[in-house]
C-alpha positions in Angstrom: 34.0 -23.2 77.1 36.7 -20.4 78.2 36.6 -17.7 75.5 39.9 -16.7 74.2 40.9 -12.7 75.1 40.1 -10.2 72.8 43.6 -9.3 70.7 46.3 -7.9 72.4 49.2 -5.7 70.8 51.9 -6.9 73.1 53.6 -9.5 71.2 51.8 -12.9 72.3 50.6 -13.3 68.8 52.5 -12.8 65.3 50.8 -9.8 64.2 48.1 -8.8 66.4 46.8 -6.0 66.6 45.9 -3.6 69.4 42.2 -3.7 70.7 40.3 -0.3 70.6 41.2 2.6 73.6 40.5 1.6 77.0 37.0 3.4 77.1 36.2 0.3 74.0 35.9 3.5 71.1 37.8 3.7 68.1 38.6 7.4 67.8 39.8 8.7 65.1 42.8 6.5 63.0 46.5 7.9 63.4 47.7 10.2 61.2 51.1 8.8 61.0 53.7 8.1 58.0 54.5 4.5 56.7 57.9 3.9 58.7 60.7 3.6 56.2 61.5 0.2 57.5 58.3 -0.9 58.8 59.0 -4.6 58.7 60.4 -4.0 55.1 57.0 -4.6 54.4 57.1 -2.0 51.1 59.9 -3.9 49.9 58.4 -7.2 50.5 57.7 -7.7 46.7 61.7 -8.0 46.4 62.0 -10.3 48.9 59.6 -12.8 48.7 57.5 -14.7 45.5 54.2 -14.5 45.6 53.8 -18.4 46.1 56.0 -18.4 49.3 54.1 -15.5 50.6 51.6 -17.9 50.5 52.4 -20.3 53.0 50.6 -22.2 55.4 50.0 -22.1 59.6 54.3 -23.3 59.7 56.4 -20.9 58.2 58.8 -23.9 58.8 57.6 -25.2 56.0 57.2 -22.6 53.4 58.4 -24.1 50.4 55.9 -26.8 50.5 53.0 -24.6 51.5 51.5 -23.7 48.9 51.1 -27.3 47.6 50.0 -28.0 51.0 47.1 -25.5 51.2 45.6 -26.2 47.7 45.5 -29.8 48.8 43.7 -29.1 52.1 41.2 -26.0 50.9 39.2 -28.1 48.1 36.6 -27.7 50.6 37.0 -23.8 51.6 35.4 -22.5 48.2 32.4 -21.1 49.4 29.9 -19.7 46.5 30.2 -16.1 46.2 26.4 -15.8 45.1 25.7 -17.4 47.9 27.8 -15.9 50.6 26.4 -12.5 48.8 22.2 -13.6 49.1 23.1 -15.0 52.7 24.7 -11.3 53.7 22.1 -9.3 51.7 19.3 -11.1 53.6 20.9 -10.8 57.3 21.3 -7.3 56.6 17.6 -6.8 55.1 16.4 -9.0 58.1 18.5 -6.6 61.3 17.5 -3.3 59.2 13.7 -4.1 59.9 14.0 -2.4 63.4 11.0 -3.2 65.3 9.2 -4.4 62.6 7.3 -7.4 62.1 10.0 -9.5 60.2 7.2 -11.5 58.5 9.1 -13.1 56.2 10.9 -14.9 58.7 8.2 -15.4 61.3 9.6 -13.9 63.7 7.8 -10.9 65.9 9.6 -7.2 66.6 11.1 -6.7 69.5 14.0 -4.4 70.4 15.9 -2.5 67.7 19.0 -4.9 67.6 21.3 -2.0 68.9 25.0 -2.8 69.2 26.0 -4.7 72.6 29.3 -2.8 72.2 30.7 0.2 71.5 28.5 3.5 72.3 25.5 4.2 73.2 24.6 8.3 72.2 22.3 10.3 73.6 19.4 9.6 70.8 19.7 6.2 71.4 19.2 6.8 74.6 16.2 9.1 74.4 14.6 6.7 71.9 15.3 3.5 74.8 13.7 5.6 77.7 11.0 7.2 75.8 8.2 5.3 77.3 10.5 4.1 80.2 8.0 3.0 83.8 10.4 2.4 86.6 10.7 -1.0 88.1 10.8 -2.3 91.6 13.9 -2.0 92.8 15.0 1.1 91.2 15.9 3.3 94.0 18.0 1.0 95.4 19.9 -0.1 92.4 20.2 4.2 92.2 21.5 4.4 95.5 23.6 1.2 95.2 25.5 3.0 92.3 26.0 6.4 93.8 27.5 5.1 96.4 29.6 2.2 95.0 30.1 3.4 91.7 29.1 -0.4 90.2 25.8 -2.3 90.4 24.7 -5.9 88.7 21.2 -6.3 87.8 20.3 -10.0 88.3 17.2 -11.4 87.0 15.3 -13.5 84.2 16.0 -13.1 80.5 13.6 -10.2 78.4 12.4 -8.4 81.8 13.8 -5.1 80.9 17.4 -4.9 82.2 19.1 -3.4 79.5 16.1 -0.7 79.7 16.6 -0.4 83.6 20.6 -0.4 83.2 20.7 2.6 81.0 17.8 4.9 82.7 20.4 3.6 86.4 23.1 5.4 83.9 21.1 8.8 83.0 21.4 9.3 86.7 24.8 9.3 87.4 26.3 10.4 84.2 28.0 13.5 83.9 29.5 13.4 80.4 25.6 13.5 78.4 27.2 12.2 74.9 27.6 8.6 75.2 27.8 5.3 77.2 30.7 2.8 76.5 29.5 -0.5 76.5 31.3 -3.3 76.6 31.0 -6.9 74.8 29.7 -9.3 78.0 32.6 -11.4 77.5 34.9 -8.7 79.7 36.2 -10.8 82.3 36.5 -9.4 85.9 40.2 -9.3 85.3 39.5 -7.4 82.3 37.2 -5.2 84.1 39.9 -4.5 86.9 42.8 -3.8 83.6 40.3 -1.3 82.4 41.7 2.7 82.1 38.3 4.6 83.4 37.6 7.7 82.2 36.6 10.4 84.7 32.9 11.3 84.9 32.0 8.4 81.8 29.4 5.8 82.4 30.1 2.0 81.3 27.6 -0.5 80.6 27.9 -4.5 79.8 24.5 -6.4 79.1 23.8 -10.0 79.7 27.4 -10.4 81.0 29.2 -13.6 80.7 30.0 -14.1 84.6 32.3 -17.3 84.0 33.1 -19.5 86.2 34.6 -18.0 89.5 34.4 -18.6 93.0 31.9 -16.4 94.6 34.6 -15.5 97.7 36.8 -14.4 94.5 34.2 -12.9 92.7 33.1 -10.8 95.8 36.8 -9.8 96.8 37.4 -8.6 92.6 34.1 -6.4 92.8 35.5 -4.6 96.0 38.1 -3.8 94.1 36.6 -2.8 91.1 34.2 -0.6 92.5 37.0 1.2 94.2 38.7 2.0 91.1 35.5 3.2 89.5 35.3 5.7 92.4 39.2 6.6 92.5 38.4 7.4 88.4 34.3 8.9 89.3 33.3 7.0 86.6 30.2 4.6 87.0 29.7 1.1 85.6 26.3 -1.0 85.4 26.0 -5.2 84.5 23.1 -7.0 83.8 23.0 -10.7 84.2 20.4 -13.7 83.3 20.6 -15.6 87.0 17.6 -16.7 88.6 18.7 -15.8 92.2 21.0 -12.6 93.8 23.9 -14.3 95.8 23.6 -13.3 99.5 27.5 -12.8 99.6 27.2 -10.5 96.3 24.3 -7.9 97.9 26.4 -5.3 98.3 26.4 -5.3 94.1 23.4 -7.1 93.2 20.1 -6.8 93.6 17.0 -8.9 92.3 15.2 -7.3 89.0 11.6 -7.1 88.8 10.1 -6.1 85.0 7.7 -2.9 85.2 4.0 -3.2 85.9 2.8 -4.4 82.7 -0.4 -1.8 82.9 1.9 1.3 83.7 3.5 0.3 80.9 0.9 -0.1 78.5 -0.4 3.3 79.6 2.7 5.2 79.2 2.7 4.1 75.3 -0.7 4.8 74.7 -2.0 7.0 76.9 -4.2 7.8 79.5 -7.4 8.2 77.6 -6.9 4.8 76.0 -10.3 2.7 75.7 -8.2 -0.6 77.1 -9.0 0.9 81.0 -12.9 0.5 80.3 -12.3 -3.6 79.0 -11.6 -5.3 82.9 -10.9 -8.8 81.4 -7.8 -6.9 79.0 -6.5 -5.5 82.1 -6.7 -8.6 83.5 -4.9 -10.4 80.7 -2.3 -7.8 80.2 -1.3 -7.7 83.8 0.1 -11.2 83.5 2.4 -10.5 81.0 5.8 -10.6 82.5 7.9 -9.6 79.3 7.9 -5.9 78.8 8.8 -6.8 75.0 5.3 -8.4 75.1 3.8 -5.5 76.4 5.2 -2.9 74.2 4.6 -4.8 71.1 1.0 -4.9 72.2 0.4 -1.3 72.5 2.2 -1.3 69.1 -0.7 -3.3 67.6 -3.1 -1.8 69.7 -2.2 1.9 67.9 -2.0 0.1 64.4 -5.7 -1.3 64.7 -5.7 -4.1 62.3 -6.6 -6.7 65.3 -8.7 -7.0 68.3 -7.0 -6.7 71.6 -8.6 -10.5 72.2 -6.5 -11.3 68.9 -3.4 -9.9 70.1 -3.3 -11.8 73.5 -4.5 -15.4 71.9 -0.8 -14.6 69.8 1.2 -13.1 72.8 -0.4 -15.4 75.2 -0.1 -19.1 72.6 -3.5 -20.0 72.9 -4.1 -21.1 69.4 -0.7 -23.2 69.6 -1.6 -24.6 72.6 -4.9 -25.7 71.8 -4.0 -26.9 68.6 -1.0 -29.5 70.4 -3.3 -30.0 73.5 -5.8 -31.8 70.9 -3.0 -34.5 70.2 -2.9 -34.3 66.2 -2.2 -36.9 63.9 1.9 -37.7 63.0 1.6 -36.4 59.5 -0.3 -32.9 61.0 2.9 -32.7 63.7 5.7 -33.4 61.1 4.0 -30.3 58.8 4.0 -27.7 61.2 7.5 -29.0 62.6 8.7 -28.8 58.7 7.1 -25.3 58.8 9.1 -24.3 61.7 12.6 -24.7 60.4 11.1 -24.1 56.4 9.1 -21.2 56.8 8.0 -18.8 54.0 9.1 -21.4 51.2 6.9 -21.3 48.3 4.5 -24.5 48.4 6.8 -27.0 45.7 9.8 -25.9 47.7 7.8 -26.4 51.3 6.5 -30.0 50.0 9.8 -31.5 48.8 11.4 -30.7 52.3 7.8 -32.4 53.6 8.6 -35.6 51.4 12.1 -35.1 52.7 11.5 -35.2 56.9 8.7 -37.6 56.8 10.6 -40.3 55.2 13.5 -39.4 57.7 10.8 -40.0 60.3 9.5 -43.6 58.7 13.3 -44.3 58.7 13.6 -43.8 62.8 10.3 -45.4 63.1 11.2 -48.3 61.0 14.8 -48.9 63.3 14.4 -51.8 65.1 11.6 -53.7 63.2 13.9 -56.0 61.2 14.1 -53.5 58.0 10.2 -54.7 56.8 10.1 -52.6 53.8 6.2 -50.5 53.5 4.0 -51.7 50.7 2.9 -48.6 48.3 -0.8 -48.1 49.0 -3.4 -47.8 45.6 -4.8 -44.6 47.5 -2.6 -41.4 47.2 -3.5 -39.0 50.0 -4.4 -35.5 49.3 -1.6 -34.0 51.4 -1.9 -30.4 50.1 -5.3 -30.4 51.9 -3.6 -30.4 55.3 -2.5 -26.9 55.3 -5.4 -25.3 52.4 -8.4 -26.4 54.6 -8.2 -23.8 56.8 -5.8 -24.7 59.1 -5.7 -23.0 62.5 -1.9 -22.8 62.2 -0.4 -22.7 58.7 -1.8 -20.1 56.4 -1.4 -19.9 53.0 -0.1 -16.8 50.8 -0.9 -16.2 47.0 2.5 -14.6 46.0 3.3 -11.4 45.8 0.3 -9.3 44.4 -1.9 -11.9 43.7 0.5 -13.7 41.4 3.2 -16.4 41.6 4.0 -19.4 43.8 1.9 -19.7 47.2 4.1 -19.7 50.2 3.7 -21.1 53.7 3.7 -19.5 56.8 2.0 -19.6 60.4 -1.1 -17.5 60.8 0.1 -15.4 64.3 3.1 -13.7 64.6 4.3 -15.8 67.5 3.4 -19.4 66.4 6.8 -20.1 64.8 8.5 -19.8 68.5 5.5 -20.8 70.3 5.4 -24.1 67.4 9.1 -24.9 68.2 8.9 -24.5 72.0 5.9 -27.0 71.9 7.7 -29.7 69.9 10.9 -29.8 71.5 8.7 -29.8 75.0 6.0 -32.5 74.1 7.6 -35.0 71.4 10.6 -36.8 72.1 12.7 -38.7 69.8 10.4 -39.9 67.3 9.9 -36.3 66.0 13.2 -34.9 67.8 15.7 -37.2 65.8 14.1 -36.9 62.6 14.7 -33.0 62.7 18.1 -33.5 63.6 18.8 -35.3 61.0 16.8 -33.3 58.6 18.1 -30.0 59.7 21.6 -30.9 59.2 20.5 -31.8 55.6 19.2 -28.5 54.9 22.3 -26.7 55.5 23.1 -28.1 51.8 20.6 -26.8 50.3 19.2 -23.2 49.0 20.9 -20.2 50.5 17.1 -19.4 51.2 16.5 -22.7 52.9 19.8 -22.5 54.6 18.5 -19.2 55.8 14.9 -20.1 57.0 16.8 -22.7 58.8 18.8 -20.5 60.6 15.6 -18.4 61.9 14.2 -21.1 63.0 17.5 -22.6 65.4 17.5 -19.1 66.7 14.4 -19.4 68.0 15.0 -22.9 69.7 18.6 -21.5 71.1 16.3 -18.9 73.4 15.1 -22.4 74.6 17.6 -24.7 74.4 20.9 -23.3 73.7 23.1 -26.5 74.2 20.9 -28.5 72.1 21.5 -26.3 69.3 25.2 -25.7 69.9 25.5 -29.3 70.4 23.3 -30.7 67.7 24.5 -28.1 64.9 26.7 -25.6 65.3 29.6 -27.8 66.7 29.2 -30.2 63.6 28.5 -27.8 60.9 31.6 -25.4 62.5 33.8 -28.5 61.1 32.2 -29.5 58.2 31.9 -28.7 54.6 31.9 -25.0 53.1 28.3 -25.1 53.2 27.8 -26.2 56.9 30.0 -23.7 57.6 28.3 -21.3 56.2 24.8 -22.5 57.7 26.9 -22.4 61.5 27.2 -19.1 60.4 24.0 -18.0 59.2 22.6 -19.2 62.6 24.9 -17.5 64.9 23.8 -14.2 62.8 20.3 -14.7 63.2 20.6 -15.7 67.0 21.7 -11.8 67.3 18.4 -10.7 66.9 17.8 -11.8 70.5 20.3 -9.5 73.7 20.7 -13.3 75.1 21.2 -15.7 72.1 23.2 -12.9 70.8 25.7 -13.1 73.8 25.7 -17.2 73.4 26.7 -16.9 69.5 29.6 -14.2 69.9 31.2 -16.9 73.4 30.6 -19.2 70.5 32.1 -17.6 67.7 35.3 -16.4 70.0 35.4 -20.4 71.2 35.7 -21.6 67.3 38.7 -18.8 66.9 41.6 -20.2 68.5 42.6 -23.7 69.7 39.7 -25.3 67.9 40.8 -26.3 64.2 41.2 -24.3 60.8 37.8 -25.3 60.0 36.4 -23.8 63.0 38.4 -20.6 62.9 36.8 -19.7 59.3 33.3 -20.4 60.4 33.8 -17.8 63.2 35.0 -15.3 60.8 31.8 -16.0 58.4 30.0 -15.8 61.3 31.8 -11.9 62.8 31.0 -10.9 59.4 26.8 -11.1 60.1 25.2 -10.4 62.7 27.8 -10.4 65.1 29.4 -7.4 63.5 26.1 -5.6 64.0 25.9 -6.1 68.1 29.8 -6.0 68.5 31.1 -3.9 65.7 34.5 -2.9 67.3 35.6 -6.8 68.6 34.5 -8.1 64.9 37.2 -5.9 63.1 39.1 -6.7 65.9 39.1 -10.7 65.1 38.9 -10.8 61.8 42.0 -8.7 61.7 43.4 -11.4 63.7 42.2 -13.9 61.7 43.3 -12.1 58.5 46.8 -12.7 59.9 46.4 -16.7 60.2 47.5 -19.4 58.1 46.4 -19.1 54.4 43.2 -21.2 54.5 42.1 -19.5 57.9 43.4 -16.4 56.3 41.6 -16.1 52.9 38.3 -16.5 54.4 38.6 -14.0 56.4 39.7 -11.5 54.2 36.8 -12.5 52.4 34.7 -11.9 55.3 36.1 -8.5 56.1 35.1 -7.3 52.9 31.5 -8.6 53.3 31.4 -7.5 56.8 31.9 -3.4 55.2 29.9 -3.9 52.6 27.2 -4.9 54.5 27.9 -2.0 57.3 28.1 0.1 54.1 24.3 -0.3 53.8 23.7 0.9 57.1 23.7 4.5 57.1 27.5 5.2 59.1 28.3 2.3 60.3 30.8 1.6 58.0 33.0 4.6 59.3 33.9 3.2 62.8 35.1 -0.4 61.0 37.1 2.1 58.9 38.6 3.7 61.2 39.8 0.4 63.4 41.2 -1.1 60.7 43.0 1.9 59.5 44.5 1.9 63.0 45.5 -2.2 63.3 47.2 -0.9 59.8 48.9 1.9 60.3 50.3 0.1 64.1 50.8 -3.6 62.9 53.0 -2.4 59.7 55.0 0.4 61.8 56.2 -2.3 64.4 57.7 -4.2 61.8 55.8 -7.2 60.8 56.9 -10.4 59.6 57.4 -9.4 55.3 54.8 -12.7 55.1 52.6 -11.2 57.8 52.7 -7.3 56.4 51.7 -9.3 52.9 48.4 -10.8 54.1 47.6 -8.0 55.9 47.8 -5.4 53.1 46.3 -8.0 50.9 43.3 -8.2 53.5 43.0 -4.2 53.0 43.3 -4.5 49.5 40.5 -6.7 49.0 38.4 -4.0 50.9 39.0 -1.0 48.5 38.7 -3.1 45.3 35.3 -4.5 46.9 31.9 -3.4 45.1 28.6 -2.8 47.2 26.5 -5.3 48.0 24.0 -6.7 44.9 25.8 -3.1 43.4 28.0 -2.9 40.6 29.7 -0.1 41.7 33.0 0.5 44.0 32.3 0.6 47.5 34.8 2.9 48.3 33.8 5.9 45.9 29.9 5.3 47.5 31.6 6.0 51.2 33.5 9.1 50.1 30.9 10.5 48.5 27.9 9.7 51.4 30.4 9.5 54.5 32.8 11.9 53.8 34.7 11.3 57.2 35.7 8.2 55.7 38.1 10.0 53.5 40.7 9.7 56.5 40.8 6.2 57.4 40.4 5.0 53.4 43.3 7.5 52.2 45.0 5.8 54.8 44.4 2.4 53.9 44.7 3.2 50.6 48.7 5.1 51.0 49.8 2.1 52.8 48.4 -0.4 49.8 49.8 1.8 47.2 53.5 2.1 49.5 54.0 -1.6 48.8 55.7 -2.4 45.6 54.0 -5.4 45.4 50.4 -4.8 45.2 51.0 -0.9 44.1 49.4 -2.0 40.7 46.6 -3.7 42.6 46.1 -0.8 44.5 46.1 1.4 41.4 43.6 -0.4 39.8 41.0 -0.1 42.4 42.0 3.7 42.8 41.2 4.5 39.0 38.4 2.5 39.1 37.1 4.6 42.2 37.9 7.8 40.3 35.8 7.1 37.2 33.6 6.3 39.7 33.6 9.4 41.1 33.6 11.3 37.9 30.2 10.9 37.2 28.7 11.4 40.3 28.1 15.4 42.1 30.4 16.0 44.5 33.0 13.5 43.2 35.8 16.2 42.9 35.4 16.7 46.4 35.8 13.8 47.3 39.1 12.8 45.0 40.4 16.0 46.9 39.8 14.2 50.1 41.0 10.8 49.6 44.1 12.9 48.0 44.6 14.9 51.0 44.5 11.6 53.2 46.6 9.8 50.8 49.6 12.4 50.2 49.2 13.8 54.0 50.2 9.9 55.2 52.5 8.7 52.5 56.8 9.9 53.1 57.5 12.3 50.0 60.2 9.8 48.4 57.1 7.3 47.6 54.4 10.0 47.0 56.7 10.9 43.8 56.7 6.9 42.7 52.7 6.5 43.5 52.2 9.8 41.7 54.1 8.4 38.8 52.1 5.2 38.8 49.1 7.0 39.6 49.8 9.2 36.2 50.8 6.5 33.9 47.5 4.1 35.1 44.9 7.3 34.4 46.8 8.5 31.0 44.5 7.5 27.9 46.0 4.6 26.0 44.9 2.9 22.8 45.2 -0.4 23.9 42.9 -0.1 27.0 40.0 -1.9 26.8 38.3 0.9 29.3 38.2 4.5 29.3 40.6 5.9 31.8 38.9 8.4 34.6 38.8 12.3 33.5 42.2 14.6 33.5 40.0 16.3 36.1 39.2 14.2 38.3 42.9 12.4 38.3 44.2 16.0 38.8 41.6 16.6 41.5 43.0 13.7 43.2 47.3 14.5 42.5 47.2 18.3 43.6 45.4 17.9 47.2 46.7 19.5 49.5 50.0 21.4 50.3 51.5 22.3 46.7 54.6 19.5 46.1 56.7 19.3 42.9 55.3 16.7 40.8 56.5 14.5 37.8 
């Protein structure tokens, strides 16, 4: 599948916008002024209703759009409660950094850093603090000096992205950051690239596509002599088993670390674990420094053994347990407890019932449709998994009260569980959870969730068999398939590899693919993927935001979830800001299509009248008052909403609302100073009198309001920033 190119601001598509500055960094928005005639777009409530603004993909056939598009998007209504829980979860799940994630089975690894963007300098320091050089090194070191560009080639979780940024700390002479780019940059892309002098540029798990090695090899020549005409260095890493003789001049074969080095550097020389021979032993076999570190992680905590630890890194319980051929009913619970985990026992038994009379169903195909006689002894099922099980374990709720829940026992079993079923059983247990698994993407939003862990898991294994078997169904399917596609491309993010898999998916659903598919990718860009590649998910939903009106509203919709999940996430909001301030302030001043400047406003709109996640209060008054950089991009977002005449009341309303907001909270004049000094600074005098005006009227206290309008204060706080103008 040939990923489409990221968007370009050169006319190929109505409306698109530009992608971020050659170095892949936002900056900081334009300051500009809404161009009188900028597409017309402030005097598109004159010119168009709002039902043929609505139109479909063909603008040839506006006048029957709208009829058109409520006919085809009965199925688009996606539950807001549930989109809400599904996004509040993801988030919860990615802000457990390192952590155990033991609601969802699944064992720390890497902080899940963004695959694009910037790396700074604490990231950095935090990545290399325990950092043992691999084989290899010295080379690749020497390899870069001199060429400028190196490519890592090795097995998946060995270290690379470690190895590729300690390669950069060498050769960098700009400390501050590392531009890294999303691994679907092309060669060509690479070779269109404007280099920076003396900046570093990284791309992990790089998408190498399918070229000709003769052409690949003649393309990296000339890359690497741009890189040294510009002195800036660049750095790939890419899952291939073996380095192409052709390619040596670039790559070279990655080794991980020595596993004991590396044990030692995170706890220490005086450690106990040199005295225990048969530890050393063990832990030199470990081949995944992600393995390693997370043992000397439970090795400083102390609540197991360091024979405990290895049985879980190392699957001996698993594989003891499968080696011992159990019973079909033993194999179907533990499979049910891979894709179900964590659900409370009722919940976990009813999806039990549910897969093991899918399972008599594909054991029954074939035998002339005999129907089973209902035996007189009823089995004691629940004993299966409260009998001390070597694999499932058994919770008592939170503190002692509620529900029970199921989960495995060891941190690893749920991936260890899943690799042994889809490697030992073959259809009679593989179809059944096909055909189950689909089911489950219509059920709870906590199901649908647990689900999606769990086909993250399998994709590290078998990728095509989950894009194949789910994704590429549910991608077309109803609201909530689409939204269980989704959930799993978010939670294959957690991994570097399945994370690169799941944004090449995402960007294959966006064009070229059907409506359906195009609003599964923007649910999916606003969850996970907007965590690894912040910059290129604004980018595409932008995009998306442009499209036809089914496409369109659901990812406007996803937008606003995508910022106010980002909102929850310390800063991260700002940099989203500040793109789509720019793909604003550059789509409306090249004069848009009226219809096009329409949905994109609307799409901005919907951000500053959004609330915070699980939060009943407006997410734009939260991010002046805790990021107040943000006052720049949102005062320009917010002057361009209030510019149009047609969604000027819209935009009002959000804007008193964020005032009485702010009224209450410290610092909130500040801030209403801010956003007014953003707004006015942006907005051509003629229309800052009219907003004013609207402003004034919206905020004056009137009887028939049914709530109480923001303080003089704070209204005045947010009308007199900056330079003094005559006002009405």
């Amino acid at each position: 599948m040939t990923a489409p190119s990221p968007p370009q601001n050169d006319g190929a598509r109505p409306g698109a916008s530009a992608k971020p500055q050659p170095d892949g960094q936002p900056g900081n928005a334009p300051n500009g002024t809404p161009a009188e005639n900028a597409g017309d777009a402030k005097n598109a409530g004159d010119a168009e209703t709002p039902r043929n603004a609505e139109n479909a993909e063909n603008p040839g056939n506006a006048g029957n759009a709208g009829n058109a598009a409520n006919a085809e998007s009965t199925d688009d209504d996606f539950n807001e409660d549930a989109l809400g829980q599904t996004a509040t979860v993801i988030n919860n799940f990615f802000a457990e950094v390192n952590a155990e994630r033991s609601s969802f089975g699944i064992a720390g690894g890497p902080g899940t850093r963004s695959i694009s963007g910037r790396l700074d300098q604490k990231d950095i320091e935090r990545a290399l603090r325990h950092f043992v050089r691999p084989p290899g090194f010295e080379r690749a070191r020497a390899i870069l000096r001199e060429r400028h560009l190196v490519v890592l080639v090795g097995s998946e979780g060995i270290g690379k992205w470690t190895s590729g940024a300690a390669l950069l700390t060498e050769v960098r002479l700009v400390p501050d950051k590392v531009i890294v780019f999303p691994p679907n940059r092309d060669l060509d892309g690479l070779l269109s690239t404007s280099f920076k002098k003396n900046r570093v540029y990284f791309i992990h798990d790089w998408i190498e596509g399918d070229v000709a090695t003769s052409v690949r090899r003649f393309t990296l020549d000339a890359l690497s002599v741009k890189l040294v005409q510009a002195e800036a260095h660049l750095v790939i890493t890419l899952n291939r088993s073996e380095v192409r003789s052709e390619l040596g001049t670039f790559e070279i074969g990655w080794e991980p670390p020595d596993p004991l080095r590396l044990l030692e550097a995170h706890l220490g020389t005086g450690h106990p674990f040199h005295e225990e021979t048969h530890i050393r032993e063990h832990v030199s076999g470990l081949r995944s420094p992600r393995q390693v570190v997370e043992m000397a992680e439970q090795m400083r905590d102390g609540a197991r053994t360091p024979e405990e630890i290895l049985a879980d890194l190392g699957g001996s319980t698993v594989t003891q347990w499968f080696d011992r051929e159990p019973k079909r009913s033993e194999v179907l619970a533990v499979a049910a407890l891979a894709f179900a985990y964590g659900m409370p026992e009722r919940v976990f038994e009813r999806l039990l019932v549910q897969l093991t009379g899918i399972a008599d169903e594909v054991e029954r195909q074939g035998a002339e449709g005999e129907r089973r006689t209902i035996a007189e002894d009823l089995p004691q099922s629940r004993r299966l998994w409260n009998n001390g099980h070597p694999l499932i374990a058994v919770s008592a709720g939170e503190a002692g009260e509620g529900e029970p829940r199921l989960s495995f026992s060891g941190l690893h079993h749920r991936e260890q569980v899943i690799a042994r079923l889809y490697r030992d059983y073959g259809y009679r247990v593989q179809e059944p959870l096909r055909r189950w698994i689909r089911e489950l993407a219509e059920d709870l939003p906590e199901v649908q969730v647990q689900v999606a862990a769990g086909l993250a898991l399998l994709a590290r294994r078998r990728p095509g068999e989950v894009r194949e078997s789910f994704l590429e169904p549910w991608a077309g399917g109803s609201a909530q398939e689409r939204l269980a596609a989704a959930s799993t491309l978010s939670m294959m993010c957690v991994d570097d590899t399945t994370a690169a898999i799941a944004f090449g998916t995402a960007l294959g659903w966006v064009e070229n693919a059907g409506q359906p598919q195009a609003m599964t990718a923007a649910l999916a860009f606003a969850g996970g993927l907007s965590i690894r590649y912040p910059a290129d998910t604004v980018d595409w939903l932008w995009y998306l935001s442009l499209r036809g009106i089914r496409v369109s509203n659901v990812a406007q919709r996803a937008l606003t979830l995508m910022f106010q999940a980002a909102a929850e996430r310390d800063d991260e909001a700002l940099t989203g800001l500040r793109l789509l301030a720019r793909h604003l302030d550059r789509d409306l001043n090249q004069s848009m299509e009226p219809q096009l400047a329409r949905r994109a406003l609307q799409a901005v709109l919907r951000v500053l009248e959004s609330d915070r996640l699980e939060h009943d209060e407006p997410l734009m008054g939260r991010l002046l008052l805790f990021q107040p950089a943000g006052a720049v991009p949102i005062g320009m977002l917010w002057a361009w909403a209030l510019h149009n005449a047609y969604h000027r009341a819209d935009a009002v309303r959000a804007l008193r609302r964020t005032l009485r907001y702010l009224q209450d909270q410290e610092g909130g004049t500040a801030a209403a100073d801010a956003l007014g000094r953003a707004v006015w600074s942006t907005l051509p005098e003629a229309a800052a009198v009219l907003v004013r005006r609207a402003i004034s009227r919206a905020c004056a206290d009137h009887p028939a309001r049914r709530d109480s309008p923001p303080t003089r204060d704070i209204v005045l706080a947010l009308l007199n920033a900056g330079p003094r103008r005559n006002h009405p």
